[in-house]
N, C-alpha and C positions, 0 to 999 in steps of 0.2 A: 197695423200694416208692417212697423217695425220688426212687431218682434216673429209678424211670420216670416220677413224676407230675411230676418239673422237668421232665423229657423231653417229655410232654404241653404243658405251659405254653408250653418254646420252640417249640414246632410250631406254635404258636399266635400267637406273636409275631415268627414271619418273616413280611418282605414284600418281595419284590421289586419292586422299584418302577422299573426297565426296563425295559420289552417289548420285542419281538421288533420291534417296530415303530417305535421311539423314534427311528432314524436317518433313516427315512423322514418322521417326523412334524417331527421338527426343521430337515430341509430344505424342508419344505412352510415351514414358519414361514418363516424364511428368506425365501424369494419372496415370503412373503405381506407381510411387515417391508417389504420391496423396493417396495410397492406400494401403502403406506400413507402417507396422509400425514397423519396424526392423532399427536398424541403425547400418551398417554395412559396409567394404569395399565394396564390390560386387553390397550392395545397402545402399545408402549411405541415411539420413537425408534428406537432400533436395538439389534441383540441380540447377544450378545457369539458370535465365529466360533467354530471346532473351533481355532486356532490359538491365540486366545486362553484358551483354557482347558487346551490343553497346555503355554504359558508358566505357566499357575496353578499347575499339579501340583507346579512347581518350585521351591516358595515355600517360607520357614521353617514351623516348627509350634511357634514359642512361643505364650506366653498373653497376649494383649493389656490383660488388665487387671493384667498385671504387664510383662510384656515381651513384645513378638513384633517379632523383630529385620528379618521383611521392610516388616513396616506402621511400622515407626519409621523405619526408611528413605526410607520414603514419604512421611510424617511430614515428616522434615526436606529433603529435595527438594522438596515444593512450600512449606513455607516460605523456602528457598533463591529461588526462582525469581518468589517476591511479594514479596522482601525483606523478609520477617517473620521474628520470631528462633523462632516453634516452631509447631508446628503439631497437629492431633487430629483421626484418624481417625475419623467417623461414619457410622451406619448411609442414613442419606437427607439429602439436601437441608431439609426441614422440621426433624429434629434439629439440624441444624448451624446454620438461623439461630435456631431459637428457645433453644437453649443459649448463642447466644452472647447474645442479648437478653437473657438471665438469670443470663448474668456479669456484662454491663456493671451491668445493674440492683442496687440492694444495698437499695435503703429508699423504698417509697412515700410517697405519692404520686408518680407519674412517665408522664410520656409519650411514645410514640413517634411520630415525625414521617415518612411515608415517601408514593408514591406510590398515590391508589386504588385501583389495578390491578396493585398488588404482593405475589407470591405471599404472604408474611407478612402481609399483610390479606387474602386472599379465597382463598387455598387451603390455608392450613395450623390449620382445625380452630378459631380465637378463640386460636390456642396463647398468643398473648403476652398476653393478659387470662388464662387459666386457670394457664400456668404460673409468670408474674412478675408477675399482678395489674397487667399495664399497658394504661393507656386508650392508643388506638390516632388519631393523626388524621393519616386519609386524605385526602390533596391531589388536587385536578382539576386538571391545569395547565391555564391557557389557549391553550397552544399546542396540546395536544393532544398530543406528543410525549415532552415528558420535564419534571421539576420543573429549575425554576430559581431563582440565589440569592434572585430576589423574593418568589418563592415561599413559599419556604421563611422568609423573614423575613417575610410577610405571613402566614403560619399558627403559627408555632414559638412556645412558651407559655416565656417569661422573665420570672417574675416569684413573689413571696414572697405574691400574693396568694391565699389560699386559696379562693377560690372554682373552683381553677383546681389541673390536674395537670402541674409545670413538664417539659419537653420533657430528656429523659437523652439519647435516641438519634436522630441523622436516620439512617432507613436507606433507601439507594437500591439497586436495582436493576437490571443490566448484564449481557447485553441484557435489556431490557424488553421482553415479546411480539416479541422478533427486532428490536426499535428501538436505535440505540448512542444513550449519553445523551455529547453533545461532553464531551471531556475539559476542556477547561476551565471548562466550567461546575461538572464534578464539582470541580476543584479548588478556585474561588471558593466555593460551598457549606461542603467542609473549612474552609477559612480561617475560615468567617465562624462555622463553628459552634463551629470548637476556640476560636475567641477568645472565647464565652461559655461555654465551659466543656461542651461540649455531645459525645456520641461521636459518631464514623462507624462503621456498618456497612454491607457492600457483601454482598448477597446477588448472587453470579457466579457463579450454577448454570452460566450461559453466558457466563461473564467468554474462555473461548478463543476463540470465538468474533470478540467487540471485538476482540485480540489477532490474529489470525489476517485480520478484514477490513482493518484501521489498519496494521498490521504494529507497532505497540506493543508493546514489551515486556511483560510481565505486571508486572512489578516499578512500571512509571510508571503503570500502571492502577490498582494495589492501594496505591500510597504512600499518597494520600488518608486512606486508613481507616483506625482500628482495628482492627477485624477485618474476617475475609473470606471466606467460603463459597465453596468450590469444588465444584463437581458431578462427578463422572465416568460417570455414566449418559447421559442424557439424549442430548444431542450427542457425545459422545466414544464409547456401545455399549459401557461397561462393566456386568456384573451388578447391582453396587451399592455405594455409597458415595460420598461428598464426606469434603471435607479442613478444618476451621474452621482457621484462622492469625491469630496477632496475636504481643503479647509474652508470653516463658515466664511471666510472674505470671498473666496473662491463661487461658495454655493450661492451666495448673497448676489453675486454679479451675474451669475448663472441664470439665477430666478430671473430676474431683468430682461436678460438675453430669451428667454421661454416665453416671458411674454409680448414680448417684439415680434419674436418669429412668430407668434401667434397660437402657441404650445399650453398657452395659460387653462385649466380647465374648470367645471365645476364641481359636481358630486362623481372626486374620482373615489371615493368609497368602495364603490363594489367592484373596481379596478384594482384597486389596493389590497385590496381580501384578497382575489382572487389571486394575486401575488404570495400573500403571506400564507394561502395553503398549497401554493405550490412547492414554496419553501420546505413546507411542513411533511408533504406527501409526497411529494413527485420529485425533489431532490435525493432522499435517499433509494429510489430507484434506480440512478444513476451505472453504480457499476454491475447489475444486471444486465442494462443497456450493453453497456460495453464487454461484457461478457456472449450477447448475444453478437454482437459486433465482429468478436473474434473468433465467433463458431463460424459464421459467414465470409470470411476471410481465408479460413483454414478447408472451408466446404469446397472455396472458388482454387484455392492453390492445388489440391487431393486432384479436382479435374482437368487441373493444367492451364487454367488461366494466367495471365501475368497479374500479380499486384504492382498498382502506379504508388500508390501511398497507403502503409499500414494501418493498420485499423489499431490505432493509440488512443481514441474513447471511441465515438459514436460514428465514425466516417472511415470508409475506404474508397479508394480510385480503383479502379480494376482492368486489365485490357481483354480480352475475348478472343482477339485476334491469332493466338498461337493455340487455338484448337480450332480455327477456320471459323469461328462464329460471328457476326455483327450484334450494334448495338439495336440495331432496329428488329432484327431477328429474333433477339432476347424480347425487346419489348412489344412485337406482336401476338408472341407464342403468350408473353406473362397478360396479357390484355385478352386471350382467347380461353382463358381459364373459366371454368364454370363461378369460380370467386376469383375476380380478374386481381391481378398484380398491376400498380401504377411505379413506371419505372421510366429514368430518365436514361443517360448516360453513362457514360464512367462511376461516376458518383451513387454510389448508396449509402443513404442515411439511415441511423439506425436509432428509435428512439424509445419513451417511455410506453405507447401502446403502439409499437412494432410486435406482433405475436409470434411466437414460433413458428406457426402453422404456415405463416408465410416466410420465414426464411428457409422451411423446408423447402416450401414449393420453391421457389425462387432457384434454390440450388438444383432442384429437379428439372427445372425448364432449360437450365445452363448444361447440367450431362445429358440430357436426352439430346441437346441440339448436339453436342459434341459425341453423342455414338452416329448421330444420324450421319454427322460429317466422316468420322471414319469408317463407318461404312459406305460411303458413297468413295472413297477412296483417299479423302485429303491425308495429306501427311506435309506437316509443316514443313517450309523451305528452309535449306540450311541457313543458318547466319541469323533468321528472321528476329527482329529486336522490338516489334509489336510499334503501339503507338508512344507518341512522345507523350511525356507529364503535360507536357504546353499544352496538347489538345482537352486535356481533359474535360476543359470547361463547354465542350460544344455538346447539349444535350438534345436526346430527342425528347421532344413535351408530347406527352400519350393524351390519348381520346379520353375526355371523361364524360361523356355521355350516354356513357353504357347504362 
């Protein structure tokens, strides 16, 4: 009787969760990745190939919250190659900078100093007030392009007077919305901050990027810092994870903090593979990438669009508005294509399996709308200055159930 009603129970508890269809649907994704230029949870950057995930299969099956001998490997590679002495596997980009914000941190009052437009203020959840209790202040540069040492001494909180939460961390950001911040300004900033006593953190979800358009070493980019977030999703089309690196005291507390927050994992092996052949294949793609970037860039100015932010690797801002077009206009015409276009806003991303075929079309959907408008008779109004950089962030999110 036992063993037929356990018999019952596992009948009940299979699931096969491959269809019959899965090879097909996954190639649909594919082209559909190929054709998108949003980077987003729902659609992400780029997605990992059939190739990279036969190099997974390949990977150790230790226990990463004790040992897993392919992710310590990986581990210590990219602290190799930022010149850091250790390094810790995490599950996202958001984990990796707000645990390290919650190593450096030990005793409030405290604040961190970074860009307002920097993922760790405006897309990671409040995480550095909810999980280290730190007040946050966000810089406007006046260039509009990236924080400078002025900056950062005209805002940074140094002092014993309690009215006030003194300044623990500057963290900057590399690239920023696809912008490189000059290396030497990164480095004046360090100086001026380590000489008050002050950390670096360098969120470089897309620090290969700077690396790959400069030809810079990773190691002369990351010296600067304390610590240093690496991404391998996003730009690189790995599944998932980033890399935090600093010094072993550092990483040592780090790990602790991972597994608090609940970031502890097991067989992250085919995690870890899947990283180190993104490294291996899909980073030196990179200034292709950016080369397709700047043909898309050069396609939208040739029609008379405005650029909001140049296309310095993989991202441009764009306006519409001074050939009479919208962004919903762009994005119904790109979504009525016989191989639809998945398109947000302002914002075009441009990545590893971005194809050309689609930043043809793409540019084709923008001059067709713009003959269609001058032939109906628009002619831009004098003065017209288009949309502000501040809007950029409002996107339209397209149907994907086509």
């Amino acid at each position: 009787m036992a063993t037929s009603q356990f018999s019952a129970i596992a009948d009940s508890v299979k699931f096969d969760i491959v269809s019959k269809t899965h090879a097909l649907e996954n190639a649909k994704k594919r082209k559909e990745i190929s054709r998108t230029f949003i980077c987003k949870p729902h659609l992400p950057c780029a997605v990992p190939t059939e190739e990279m995930y036969a190099y997974a299969t390949l990977a150790t099956l230790g226990d990463d919250v004790y040992f897993e001998p392919s992710s310590a490997a990986l581990e210590a590679h990219v602290a190799k190659i930022t010149g850091k002495e250790a390094g810790l596997f995490l599950p996202s980009g958001t984990a990796s900078n707000q645990i390290a914000l919650r190593t450096h941190l030990k005793q409030p009052p405290y604040s961190v100093l970074c860009d307002h437009r920097a993922h760790i203020n405006k897309y990671e959840a409040g995480g550095a007030a909810f999980h280290s209790g730190a007040a946050v202040i966000p810089v406007i540069p006046p260039n509009k392009h990236h924080l400078t040492l002025q900056d950062v001494k005209d805002n940074i909180i140094i002092s014993d007077d309690t009215h006030f939460a003194p300044t623990e961390v500057v963290a900057l950001e590399n690239t920023l919305n696809g912008t490189i911040i000059p290396q030497e300004e990164v480095i004046a900033i360090s100086e001026y901050a380590h000489s008050v006593g002050v950390k670096m953190h360098l969120d470089g979800a897309r620090i290969w990027h700077v690396s790959a358009e400069t030809s810079t070493p990773l190691k002369e980019l990351c010296d600067p810092f304390d610590s240093v977030s690496l991404c391998f999703s996003k730009g690189l089309g790995a599944p998932v994870g980033s890399v935090l690196v600093g010094t072993k005291q550092f990483i040592t507390k780090a790990r602790w903090f991972r597994k608090l927050f609940g970031g502890g994992m097991r067989q992250t092996g085919i995690l870890a593979a899947s990283a180190a052949y993104a490294l291996t294949h899909n980073f030196p793609q990179l200034p292709r990438v950016h080369a397709l970037t700047k043909k898309l860039e050069a396609g939208l100015e040739e029609i008379g669009c405005g650029i909001l932010s140049r296309a310095e690797t993989c991202m441009i801002f764009y306006d519409p508005t001074p050939i009479g077009v919208t962004f919903d206009e762009i994005g119904d015409r790109g979504a009525a294509l016989s191989e639809p276009l998945f398109l947000g806003g302002s914002r075009l991303v441009v990545h590893i399996q971005t194809s050309e075929s689609a930043i043809e079309d793409f540019l084709g959907v923008v001059r067709q709308l713009a003959e269609e408008k001058r032939a109906a008779g628009f002619v831009r109004p004098e003065g017209q200055t288009g949309i502000a950089f501040r809007d950029v962030y409002v996107r339209r999110v397209p149907k994907t159930d086509k």
